[in-house]
C-alpha positions in Angstrom: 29.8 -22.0 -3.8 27.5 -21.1 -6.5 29.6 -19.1 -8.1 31.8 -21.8 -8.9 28.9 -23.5 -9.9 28.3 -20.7 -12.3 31.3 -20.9 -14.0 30.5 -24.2 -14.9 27.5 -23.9 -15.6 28.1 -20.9 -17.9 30.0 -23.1 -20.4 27.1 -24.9 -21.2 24.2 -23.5 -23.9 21.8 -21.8 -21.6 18.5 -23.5 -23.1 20.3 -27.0 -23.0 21.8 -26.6 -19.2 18.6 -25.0 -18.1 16.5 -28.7 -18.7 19.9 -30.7 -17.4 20.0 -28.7 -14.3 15.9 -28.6 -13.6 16.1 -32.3 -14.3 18.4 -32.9 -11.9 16.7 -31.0 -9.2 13.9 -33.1 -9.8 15.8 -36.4 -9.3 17.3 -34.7 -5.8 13.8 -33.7 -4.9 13.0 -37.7 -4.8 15.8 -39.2 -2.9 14.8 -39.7 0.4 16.8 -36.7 2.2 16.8 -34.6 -1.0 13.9 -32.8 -0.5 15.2 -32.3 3.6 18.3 -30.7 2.1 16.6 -28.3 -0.6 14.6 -26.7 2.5 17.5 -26.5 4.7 19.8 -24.5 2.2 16.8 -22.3 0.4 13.9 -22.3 2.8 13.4 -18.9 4.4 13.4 -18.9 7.6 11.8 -15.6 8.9 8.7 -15.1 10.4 6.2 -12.7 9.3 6.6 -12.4 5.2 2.7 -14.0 4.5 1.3 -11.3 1.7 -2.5 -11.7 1.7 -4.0 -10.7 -1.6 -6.8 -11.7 -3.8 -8.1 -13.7 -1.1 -5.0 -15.9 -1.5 -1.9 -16.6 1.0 1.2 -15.8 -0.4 3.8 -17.8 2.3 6.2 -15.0 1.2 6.3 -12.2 -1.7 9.4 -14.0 -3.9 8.0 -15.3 -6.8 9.6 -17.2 -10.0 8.0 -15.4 -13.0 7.0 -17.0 -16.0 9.4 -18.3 -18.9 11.4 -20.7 -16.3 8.7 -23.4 -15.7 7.1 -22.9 -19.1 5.1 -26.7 -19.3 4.6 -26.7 -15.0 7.0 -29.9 -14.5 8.7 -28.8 -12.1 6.1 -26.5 -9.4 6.9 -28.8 -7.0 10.7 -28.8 -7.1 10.6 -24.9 -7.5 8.0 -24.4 -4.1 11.3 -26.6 -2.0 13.5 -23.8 -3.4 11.6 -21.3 -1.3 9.5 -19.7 -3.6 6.2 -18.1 -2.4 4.7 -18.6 -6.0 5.3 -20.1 -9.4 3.8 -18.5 -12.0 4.1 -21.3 -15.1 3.9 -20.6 -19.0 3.0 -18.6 -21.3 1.4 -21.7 -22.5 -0.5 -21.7 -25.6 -4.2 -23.3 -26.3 -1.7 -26.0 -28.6 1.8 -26.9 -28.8 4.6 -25.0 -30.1 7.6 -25.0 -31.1 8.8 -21.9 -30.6 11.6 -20.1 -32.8 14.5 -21.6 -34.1 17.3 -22.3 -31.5 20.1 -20.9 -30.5 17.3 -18.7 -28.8 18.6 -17.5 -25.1 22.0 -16.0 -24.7 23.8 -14.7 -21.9 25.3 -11.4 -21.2 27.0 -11.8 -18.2 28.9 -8.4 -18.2 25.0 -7.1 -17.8 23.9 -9.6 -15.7 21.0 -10.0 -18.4 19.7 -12.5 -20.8 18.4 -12.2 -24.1 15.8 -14.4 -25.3 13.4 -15.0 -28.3 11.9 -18.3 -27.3 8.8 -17.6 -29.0 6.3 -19.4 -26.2 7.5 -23.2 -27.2 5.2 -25.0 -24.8 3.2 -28.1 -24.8 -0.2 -26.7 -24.5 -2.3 -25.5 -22.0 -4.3 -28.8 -21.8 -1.1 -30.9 -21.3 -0.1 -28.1 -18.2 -2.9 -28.5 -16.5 -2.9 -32.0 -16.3 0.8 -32.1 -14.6 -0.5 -29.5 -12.4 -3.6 -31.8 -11.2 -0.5 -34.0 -10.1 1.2 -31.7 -8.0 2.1 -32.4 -4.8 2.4 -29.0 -3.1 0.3 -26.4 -2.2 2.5 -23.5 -3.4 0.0 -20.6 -5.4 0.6 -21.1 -9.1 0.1 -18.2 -11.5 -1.3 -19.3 -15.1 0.5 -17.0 -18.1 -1.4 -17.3 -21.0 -0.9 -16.5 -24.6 -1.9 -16.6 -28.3 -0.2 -19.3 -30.7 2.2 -17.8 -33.3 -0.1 -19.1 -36.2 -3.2 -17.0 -34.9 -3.9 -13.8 -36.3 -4.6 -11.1 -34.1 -8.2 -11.3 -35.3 -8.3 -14.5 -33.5 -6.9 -13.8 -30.6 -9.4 -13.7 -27.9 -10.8 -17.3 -28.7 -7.2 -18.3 -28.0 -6.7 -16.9 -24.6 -10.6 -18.3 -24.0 -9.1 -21.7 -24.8 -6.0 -21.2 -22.5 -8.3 -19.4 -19.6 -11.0 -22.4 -19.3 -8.2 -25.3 -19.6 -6.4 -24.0 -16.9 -9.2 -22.3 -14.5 -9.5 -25.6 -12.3 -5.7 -25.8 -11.6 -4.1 -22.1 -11.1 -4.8 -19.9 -8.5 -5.0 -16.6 -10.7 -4.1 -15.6 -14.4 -1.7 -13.1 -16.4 -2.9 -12.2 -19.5 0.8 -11.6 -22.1 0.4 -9.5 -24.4 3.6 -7.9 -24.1 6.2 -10.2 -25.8 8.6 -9.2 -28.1 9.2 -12.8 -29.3 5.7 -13.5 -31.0 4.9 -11.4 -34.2 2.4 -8.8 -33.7 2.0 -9.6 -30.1 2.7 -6.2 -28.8 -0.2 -4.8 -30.8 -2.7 -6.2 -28.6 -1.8 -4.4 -26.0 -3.2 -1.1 -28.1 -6.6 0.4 -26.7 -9.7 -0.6 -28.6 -7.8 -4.7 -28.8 -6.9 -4.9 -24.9 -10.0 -4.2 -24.1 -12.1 -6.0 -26.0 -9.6 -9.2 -24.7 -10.3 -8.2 -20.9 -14.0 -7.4 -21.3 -14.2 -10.4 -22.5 -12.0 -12.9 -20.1 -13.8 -10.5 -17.2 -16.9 -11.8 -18.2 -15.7 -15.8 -18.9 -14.6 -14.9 -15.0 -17.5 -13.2 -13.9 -19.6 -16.4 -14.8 -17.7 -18.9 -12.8 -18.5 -19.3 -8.8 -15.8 -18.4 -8.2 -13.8 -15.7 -10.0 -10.3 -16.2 -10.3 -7.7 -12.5 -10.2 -6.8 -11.7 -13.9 -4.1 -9.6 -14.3 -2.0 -7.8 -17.1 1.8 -8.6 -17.8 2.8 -5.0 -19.7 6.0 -4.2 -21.5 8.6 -1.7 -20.1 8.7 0.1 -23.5 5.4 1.4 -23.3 5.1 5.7 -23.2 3.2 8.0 -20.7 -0.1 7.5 -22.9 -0.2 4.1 -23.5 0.3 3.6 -19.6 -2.5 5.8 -19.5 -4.5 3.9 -21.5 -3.8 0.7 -19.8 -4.3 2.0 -16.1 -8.2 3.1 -17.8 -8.7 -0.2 -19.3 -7.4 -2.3 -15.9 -10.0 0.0 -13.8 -12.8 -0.1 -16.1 -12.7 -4.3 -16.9 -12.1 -4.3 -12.8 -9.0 -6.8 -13.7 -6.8 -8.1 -10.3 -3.7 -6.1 -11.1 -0.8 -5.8 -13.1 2.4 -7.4 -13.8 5.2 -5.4 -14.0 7.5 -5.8 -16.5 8.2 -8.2 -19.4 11.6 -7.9 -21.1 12.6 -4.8 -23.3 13.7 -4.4 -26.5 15.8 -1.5 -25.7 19.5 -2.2 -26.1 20.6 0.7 -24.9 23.8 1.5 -21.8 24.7 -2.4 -22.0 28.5 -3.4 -21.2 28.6 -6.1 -23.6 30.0 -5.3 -26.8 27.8 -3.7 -29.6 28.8 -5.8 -32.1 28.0 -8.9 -29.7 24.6 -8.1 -28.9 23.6 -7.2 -32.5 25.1 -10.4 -33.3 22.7 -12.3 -31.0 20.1 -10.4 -32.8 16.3 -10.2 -31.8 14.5 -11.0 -28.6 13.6 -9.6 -25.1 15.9 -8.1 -22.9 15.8 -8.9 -18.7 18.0 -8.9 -16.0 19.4 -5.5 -14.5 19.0 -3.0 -17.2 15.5 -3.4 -17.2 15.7 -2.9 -13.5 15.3 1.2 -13.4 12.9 1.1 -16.0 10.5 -1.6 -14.1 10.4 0.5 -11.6 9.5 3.5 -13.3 6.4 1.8 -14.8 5.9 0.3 -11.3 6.1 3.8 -9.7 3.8 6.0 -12.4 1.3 3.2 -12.0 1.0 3.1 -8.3 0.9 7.2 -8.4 -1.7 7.4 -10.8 -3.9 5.0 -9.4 -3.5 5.7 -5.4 -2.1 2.0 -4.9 -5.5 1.1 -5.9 -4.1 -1.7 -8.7 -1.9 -4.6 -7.0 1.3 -5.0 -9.0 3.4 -7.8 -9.2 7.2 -6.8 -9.9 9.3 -8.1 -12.0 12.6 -6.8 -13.5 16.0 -6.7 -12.1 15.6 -8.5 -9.1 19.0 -9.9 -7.5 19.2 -9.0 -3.9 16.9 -7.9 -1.0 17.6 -4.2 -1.6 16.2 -4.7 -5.2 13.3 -6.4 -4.2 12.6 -4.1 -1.5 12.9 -0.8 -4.2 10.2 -2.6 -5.9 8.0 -3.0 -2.6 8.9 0.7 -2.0 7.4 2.2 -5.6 4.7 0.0 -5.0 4.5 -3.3 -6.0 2.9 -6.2 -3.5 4.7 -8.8 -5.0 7.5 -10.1 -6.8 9.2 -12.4 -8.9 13.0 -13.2 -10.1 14.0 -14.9 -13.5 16.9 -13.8 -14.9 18.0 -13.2 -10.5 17.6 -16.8 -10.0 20.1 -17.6 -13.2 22.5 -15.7 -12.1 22.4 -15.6 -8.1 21.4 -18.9 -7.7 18.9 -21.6 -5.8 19.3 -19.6 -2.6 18.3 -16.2 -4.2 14.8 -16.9 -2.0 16.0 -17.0 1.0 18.8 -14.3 0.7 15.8 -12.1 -0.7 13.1 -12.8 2.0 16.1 -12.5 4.8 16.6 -9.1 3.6 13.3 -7.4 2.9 12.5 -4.7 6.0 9.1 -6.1 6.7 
């Protein structure tokens, strides 16, 4: 049935649809029986898929990565979809516009997207309070991020901002640094930068009670040495893990015509041709650090087997964007269903 749906859907701009069809879910999730029916067609229904990590437990390891529920308005509609986690932003310390629209395009010959949103978000104080109103107890990541405007100088008193506004009301943090859609972004995730940033949201952390898991979302484009480098900094600032990949700006093997995708112009690549690559990263970095750094995968995801070849290089976790565009509100359940164990 969905991919009828699809088709439909598909004629609509993909920003645009995106709100009309979240919106709608959320006016479902209301209705007396609405809620009833979400869990009946996207609940999982297997036994045995709690992940226990960080002292937190994951119901099941099927995330929705960040980017989808940028402003947290919908957590609680999402966790009735199945989810075993919601990871919201990025969100910035203020609110953004983010770049000019049109700014997310399908390729549907690729199953991918393309998108330059450029972390439009209301704020990380405005996400926090909707979050203090949730209803569920699903885990909720926090993705946090630097506004355009900042200079890289700055940086770190941004993510400060973003860490202590949204401490109270996430369950653990990803630090982006890895965006292709914010100028100079990328340049943070260099040595002598990344770590001053970790050192100092590890010791923000360290002060609290109770420490909350930081990890790292890292680019796929990144070579042998920068890995390196980021696998030395992760174990030496004693951060919770890693996050797995972001979207590429490789264009490389795509079906869709050349002269299409140059047309759309910049932005980050996802969907399945960043699948083999994610893994890659995921693979070298459980290797070189003896499964010592939880990952959290992302890249590619669509069906069980792909989830499970990211469980099999290593990852504890993962999460679907791009997956849950194209495969639909069931994508959960046909996931968890077909993991081994």
């Amino acid at each position: 049935m969905y991919n009828l749906i699809k088709k439909i859907l598909f004629r609509f701009p993909p920003e645009s649809i995106h709100y009309q069809v979240m919106n709608g879910l959320q006016i479902m999730h209301k209705l007396p029986l609405g809620k009833n029916i979400l869990h009946s067609f996207c609940q999982p229904k297997r036994q045995g898929l709690e992940r226990q990590l960080w002292g937190l437990t994951f119901k099941n390891p099927v995330g929705l990565a960040a980017g989808f529920d940028k402003d947290a308005r919908f957590t609680d509609e999402l966790a009735s979809l199945g989810f075993g986690f919601v990871e919201i932003g990025t969100v910035t310390p203020v609110s953004q516009p983010g770049n000019d629209q049109p700014r997310l395009f399908r390729l549907p010959a690729d199953k991918a997207l393309i998108n330059r949103m450029g972390f439009n978000n209301g704020g990380a104080i405005a996400a926090a309070k909707r979050l203090q109103k949730r209803k569920s107890d699903i885990i909720i990541g926090g993705n946090i991020g630097k506004n355009k405007i900042t200079p890289n100088e700055e940086a770190i008193s941004d993510y400060e901002k973003c860490f202590h506004a949204l401490f109270d009301v996430v369950d653990y943090f990803v630090v982006n640094v890895s965006s292709p859609n914010t100028p100079n972004l990328r340049a943070l995730q260099e040595k002598e930068p990344l770590k001053q940033l970790l050192h100092h949201l590890q010791t923000l952390n360290n002060q609290k009670t109770k420490p909350k898991p930081i990890l790292l979302k890292i680019a796929p484009d990144l070579t042998v040495s920068q890995l390196d480098d980021i696998i030395e900094i992760i174990q030496e600032t004693k951060l919770a893990g890693i996050v797995a990949t972001n979207t590429t700006i490789d264009r490389s093997n795509l079906k869709t015509p050349a002269a299409d995708v140059e047309a759309i112009g910049a932005g980050g690549l996802s969907g399945l041709p960043v699948k083999e690559k994610a893994t890659e990263v995921i693979r070298y970095i459980h290797k070189q650090t003896n499964g010592t750094v939880p990952i959290i995968a992302v890249g590619g995801i669509f069906t069980a087997a792909d989830a499970q070849e990211k469980l099999d290089a290593g990852a504890s976790l993962v999460q679907v964007y791009t997956g849950f565009i194209y495969e639909g509100p069931a994508i959960v359940k046909k996931i968890c269903e077909g993991l081994k164990s």
